[in-house]
Biopython code that builds the backbone (N, CA, C, O; Angstrom):
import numpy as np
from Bio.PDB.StructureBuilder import StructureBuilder

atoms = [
    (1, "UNK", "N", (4.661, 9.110, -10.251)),
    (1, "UNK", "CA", (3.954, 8.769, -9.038)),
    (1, "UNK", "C", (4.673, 9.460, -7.881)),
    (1, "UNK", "O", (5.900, 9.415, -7.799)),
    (2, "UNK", "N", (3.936, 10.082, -7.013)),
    (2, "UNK", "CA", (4.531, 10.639, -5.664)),
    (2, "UNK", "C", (4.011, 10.016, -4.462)),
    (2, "UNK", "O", (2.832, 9.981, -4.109)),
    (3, "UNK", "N", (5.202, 9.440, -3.768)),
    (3, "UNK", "CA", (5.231, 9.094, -2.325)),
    (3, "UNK", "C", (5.174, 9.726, -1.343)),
    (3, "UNK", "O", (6.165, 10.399, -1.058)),
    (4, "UNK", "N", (4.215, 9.747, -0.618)),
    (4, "UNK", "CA", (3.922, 10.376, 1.094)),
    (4, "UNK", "C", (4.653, 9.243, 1.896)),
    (4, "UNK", "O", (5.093, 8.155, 1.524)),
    (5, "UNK", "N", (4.635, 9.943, 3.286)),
    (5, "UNK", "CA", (4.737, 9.294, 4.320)),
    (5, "UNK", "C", (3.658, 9.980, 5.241)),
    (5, "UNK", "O", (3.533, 11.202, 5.311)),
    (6, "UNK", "N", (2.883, 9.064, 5.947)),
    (6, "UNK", "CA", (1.711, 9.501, 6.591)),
    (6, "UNK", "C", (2.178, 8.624, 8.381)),
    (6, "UNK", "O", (2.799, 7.572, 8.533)),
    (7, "UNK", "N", (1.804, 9.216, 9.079)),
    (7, "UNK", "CA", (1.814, 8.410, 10.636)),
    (7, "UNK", "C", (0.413, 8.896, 11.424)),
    (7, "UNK", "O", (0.237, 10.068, 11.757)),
    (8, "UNK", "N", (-0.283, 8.128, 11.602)),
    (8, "UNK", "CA", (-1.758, 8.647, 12.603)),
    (8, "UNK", "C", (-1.918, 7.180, 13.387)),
    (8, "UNK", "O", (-1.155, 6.217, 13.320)),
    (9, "UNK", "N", (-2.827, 7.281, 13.948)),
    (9, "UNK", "CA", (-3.434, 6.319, 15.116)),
    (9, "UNK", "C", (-4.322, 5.590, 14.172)),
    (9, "UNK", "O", (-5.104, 6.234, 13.473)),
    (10, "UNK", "N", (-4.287, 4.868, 14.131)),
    (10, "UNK", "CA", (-4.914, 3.202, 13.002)),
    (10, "UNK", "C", (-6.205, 3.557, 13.269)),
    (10, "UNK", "O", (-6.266, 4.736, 12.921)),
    (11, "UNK", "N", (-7.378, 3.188, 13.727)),
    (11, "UNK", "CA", (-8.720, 3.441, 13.273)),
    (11, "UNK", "C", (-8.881, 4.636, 12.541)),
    (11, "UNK", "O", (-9.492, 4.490, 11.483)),
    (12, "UNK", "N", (-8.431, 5.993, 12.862)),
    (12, "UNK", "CA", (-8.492, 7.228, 12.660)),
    (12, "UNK", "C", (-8.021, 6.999, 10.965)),
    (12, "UNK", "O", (-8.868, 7.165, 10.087)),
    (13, "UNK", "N", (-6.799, 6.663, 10.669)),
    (13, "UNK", "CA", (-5.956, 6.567, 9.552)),
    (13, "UNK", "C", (-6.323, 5.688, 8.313)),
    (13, "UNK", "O", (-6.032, 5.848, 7.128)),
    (14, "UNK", "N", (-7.149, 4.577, 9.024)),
    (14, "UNK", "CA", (-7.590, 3.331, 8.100)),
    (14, "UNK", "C", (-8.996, 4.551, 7.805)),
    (14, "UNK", "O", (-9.055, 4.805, 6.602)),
    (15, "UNK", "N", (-9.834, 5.138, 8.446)),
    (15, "UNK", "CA", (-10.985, 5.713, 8.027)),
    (15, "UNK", "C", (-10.410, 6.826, 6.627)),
    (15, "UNK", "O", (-10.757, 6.971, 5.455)),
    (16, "UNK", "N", (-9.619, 7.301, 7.309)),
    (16, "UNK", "CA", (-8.966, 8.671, 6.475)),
    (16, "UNK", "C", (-8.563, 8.436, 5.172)),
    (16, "UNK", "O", (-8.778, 9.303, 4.325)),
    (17, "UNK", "N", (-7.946, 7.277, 4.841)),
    (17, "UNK", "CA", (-7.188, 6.455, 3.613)),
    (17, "UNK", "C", (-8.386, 5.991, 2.897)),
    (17, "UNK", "O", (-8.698, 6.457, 1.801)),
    (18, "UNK", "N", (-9.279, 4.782, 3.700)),
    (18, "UNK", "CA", (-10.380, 4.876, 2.824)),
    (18, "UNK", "C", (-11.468, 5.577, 2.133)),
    (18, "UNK", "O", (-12.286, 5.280, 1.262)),
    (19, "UNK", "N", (-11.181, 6.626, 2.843)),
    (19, "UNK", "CA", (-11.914, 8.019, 1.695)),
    (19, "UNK", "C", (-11.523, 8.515, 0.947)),
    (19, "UNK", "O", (-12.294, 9.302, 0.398)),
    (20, "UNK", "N", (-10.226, 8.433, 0.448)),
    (20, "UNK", "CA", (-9.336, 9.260, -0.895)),
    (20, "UNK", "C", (-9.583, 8.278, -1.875)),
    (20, "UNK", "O", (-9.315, 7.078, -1.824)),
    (21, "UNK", "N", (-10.276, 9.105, -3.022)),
    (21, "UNK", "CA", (-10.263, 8.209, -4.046)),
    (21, "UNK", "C", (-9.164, 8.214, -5.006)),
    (21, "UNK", "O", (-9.188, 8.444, -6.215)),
    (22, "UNK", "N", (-7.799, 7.791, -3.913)),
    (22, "UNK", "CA", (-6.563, 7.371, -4.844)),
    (22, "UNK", "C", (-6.095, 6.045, -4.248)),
    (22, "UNK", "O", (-6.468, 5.830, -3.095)),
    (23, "UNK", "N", (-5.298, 5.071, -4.876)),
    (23, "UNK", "CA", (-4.570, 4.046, -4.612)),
    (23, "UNK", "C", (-3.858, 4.536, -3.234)),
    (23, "UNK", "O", (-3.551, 5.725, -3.311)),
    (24, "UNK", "N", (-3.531, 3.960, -2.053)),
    (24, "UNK", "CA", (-2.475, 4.176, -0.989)),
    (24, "UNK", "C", (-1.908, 2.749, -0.694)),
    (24, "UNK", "O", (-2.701, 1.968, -0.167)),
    (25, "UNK", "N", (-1.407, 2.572, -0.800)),
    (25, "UNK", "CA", (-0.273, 1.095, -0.716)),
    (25, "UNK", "C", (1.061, 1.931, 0.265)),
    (25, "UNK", "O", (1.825, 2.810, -0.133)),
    (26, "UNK", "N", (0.991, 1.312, 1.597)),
    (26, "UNK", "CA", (2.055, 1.973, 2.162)),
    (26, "UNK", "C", (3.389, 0.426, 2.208)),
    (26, "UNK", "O", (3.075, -0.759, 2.092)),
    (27, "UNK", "N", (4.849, 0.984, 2.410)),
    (27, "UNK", "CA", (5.380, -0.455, 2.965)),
    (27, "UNK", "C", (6.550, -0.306, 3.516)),
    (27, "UNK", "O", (7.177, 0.743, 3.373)),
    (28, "UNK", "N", (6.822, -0.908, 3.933)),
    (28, "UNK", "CA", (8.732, -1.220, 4.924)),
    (28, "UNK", "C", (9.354, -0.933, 3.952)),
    (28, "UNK", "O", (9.065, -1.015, 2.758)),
    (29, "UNK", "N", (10.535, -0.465, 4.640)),
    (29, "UNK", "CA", (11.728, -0.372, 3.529)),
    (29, "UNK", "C", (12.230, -1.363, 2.533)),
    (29, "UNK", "O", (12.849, -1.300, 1.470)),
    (30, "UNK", "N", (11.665, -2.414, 3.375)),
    (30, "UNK", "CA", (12.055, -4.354, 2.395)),
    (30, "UNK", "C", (10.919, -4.518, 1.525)),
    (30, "UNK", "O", (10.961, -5.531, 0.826)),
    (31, "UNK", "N", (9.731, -3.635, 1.373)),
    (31, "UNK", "CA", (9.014, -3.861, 0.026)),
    (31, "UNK", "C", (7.755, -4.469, 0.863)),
    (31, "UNK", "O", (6.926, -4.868, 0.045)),
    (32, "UNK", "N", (7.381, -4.650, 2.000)),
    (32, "UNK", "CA", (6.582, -5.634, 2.272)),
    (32, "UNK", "C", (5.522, -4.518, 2.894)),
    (32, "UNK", "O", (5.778, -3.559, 3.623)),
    (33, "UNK", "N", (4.148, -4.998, 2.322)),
    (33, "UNK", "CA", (3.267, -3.812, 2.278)),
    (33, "UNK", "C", (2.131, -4.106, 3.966)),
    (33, "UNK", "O", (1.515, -5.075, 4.411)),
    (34, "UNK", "N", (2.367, -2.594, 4.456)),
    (34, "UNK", "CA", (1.817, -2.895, 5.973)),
    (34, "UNK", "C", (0.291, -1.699, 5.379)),
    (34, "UNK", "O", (-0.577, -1.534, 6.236)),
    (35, "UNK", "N", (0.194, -1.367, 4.748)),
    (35, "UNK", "CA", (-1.369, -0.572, 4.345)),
    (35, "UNK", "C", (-1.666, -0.792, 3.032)),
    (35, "UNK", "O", (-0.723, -1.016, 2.273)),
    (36, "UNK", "N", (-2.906, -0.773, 2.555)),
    (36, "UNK", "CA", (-4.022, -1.128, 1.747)),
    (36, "UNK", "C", (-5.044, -0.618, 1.852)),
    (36, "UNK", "O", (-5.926, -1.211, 2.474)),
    (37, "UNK", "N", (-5.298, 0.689, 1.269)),
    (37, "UNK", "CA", (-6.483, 0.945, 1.594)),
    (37, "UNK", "C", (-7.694, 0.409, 0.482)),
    (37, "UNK", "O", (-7.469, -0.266, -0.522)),
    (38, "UNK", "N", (-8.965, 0.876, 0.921)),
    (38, "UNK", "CA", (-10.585, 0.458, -0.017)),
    (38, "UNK", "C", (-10.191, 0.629, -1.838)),
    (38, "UNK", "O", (-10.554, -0.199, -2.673)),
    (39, "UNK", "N", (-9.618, 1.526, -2.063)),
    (39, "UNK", "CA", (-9.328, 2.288, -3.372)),
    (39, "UNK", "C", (-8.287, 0.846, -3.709)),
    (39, "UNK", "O", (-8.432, 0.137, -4.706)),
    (40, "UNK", "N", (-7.494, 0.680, -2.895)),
    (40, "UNK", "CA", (-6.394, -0.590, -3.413)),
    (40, "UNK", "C", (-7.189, -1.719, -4.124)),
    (40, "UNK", "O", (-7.163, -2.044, -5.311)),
    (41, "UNK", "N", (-7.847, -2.190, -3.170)),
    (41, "UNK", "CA", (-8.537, -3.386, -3.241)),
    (41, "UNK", "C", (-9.693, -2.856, -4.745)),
    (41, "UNK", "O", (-9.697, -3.777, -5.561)),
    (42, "UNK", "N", (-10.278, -2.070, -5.051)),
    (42, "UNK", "CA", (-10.839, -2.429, -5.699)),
    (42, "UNK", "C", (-10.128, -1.973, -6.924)),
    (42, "UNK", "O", (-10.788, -2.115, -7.953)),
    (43, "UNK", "N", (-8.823, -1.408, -7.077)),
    (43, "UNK", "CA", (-7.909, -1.408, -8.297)),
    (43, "UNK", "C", (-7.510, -2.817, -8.854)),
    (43, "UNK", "O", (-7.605, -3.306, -9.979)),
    (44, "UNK", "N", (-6.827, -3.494, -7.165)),
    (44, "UNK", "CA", (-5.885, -4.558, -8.072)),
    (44, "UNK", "C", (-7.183, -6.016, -7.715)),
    (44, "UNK", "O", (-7.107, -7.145, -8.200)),
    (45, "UNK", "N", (-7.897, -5.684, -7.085)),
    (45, "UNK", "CA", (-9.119, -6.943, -7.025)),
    (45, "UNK", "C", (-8.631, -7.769, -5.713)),
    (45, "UNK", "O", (-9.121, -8.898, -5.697)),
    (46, "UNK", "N", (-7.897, -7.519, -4.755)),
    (46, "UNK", "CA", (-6.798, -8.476, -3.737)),
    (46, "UNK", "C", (-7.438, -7.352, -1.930)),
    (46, "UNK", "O", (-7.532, -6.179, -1.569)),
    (47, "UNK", "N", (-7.618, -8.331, -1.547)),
    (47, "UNK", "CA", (-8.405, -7.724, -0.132)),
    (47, "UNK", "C", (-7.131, -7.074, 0.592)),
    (47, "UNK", "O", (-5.978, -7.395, 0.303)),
    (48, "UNK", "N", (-7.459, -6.147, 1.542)),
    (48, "UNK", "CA", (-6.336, -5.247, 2.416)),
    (48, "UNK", "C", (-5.883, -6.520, 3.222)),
    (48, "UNK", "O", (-4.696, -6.434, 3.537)),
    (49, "UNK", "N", (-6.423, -7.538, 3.595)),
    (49, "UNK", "CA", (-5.993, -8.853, 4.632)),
    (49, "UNK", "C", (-5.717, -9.718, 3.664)),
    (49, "UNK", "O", (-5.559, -10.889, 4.009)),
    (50, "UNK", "N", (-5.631, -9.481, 2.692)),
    (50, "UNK", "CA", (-4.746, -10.815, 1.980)),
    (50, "UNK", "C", (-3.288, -10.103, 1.316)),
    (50, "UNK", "O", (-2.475, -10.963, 0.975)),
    (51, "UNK", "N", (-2.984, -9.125, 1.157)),
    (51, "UNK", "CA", (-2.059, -8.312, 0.797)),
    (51, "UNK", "C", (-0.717, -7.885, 2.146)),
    (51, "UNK", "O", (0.442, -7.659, 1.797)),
    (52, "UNK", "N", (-1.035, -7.851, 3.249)),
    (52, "UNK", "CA", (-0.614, -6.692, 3.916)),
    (52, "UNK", "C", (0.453, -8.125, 4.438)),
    (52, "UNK", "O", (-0.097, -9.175, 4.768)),
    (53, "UNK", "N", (1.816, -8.010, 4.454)),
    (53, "UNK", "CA", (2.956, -8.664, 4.825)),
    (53, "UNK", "C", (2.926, -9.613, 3.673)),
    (53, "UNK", "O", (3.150, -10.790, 3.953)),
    (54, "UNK", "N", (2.627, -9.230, 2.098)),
    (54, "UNK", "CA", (3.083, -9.432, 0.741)),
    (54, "UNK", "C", (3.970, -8.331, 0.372)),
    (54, "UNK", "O", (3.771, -7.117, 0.315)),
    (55, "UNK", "N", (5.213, -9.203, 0.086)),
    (55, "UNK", "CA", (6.090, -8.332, -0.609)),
    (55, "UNK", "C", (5.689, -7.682, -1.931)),
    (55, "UNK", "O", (5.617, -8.396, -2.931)),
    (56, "UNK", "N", (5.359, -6.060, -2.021)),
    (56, "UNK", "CA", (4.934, -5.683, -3.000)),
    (56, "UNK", "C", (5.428, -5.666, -4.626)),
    (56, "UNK", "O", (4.769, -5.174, -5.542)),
    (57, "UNK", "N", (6.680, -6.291, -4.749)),
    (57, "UNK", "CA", (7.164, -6.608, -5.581)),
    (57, "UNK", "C", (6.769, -7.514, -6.531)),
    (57, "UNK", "O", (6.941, -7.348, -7.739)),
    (58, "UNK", "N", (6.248, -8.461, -6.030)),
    (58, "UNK", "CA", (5.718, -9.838, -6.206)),
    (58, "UNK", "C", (4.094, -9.625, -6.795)),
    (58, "UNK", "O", (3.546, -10.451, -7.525)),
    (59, "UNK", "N", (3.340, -8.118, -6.237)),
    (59, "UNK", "CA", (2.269, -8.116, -6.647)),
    (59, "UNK", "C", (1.511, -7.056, -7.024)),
    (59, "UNK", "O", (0.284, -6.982, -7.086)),
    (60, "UNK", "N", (2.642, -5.941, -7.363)),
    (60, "UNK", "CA", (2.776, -4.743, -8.440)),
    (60, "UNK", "C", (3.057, -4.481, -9.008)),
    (60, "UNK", "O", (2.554, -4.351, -10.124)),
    (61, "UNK", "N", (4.457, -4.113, -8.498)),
    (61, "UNK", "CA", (5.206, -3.621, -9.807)),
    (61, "UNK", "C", (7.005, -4.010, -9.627)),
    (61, "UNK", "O", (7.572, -4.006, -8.534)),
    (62, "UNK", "N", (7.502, -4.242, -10.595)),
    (62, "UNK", "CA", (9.165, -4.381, -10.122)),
    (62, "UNK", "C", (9.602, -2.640, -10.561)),
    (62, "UNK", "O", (9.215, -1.865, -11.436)),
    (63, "UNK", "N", (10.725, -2.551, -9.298)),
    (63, "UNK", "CA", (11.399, -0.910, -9.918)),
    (63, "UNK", "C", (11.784, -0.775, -11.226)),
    (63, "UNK", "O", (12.121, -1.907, -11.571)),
    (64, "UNK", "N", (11.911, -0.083, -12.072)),
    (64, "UNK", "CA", (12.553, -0.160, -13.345)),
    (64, "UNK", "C", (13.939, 0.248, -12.805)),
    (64, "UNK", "O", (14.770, 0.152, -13.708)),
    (65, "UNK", "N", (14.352, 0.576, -11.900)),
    (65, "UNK", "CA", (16.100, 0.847, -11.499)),
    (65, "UNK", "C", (16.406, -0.029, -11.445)),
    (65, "UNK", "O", (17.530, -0.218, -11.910)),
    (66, "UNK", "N", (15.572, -1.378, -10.775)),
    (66, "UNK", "CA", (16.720, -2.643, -10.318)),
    (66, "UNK", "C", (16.528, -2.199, -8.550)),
    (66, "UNK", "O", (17.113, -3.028, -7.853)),
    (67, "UNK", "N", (16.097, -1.498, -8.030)),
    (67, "UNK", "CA", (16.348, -0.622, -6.292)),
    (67, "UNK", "C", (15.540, -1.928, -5.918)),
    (67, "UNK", "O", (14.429, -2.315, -6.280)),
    (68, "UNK", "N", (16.592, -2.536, -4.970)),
    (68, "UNK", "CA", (16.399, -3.088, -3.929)),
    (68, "UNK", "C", (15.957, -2.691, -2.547)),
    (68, "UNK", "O", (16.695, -2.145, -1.727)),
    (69, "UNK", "N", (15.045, -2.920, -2.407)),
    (69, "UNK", "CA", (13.788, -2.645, -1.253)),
    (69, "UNK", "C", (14.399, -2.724, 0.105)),
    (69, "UNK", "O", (13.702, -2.561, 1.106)),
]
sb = StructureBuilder()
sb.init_structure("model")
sb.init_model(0)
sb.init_chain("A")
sb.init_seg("    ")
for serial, (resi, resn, name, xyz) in enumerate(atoms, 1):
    if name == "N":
        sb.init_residue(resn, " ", resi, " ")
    sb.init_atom(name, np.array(xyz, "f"), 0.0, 1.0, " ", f" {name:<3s}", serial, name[0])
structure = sb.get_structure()
């Protein structure tokens, strides 16, 4: 899996994300997920407003290193 880092102006960015038909799950360095895009929600079945300040740990995947977030 490869990680971006993306920065745009939120309406612009939320439009842009929901058109890639790939998963985008963005989050803080502490694991806690601040994006969700359309593609998310209909992978893991969990709305972009019920997800977003869920620690993604808790509702993806754990690291296989052990890497603390």
């Amino acid at each position: 899996m490869t990680a971006y880092s993306i920065s745009m102006e939120a309406p612009l960015s939320m439009n842009l994300l929901n058109q890639l038909p790939d998963v985008i799950i963005n989050t803080l360095e502490d694991g806690t997920i601040v994006e969700w895009n359309q593609r998310a929600e209909e992978v893991f079945h969990q709305t972009r407003q019920a997800m977003l300040g869920q620690p993604v740990t808790q509702h993806i995947f754990v690291s296989p290193s052990g890497r603390k977030w």
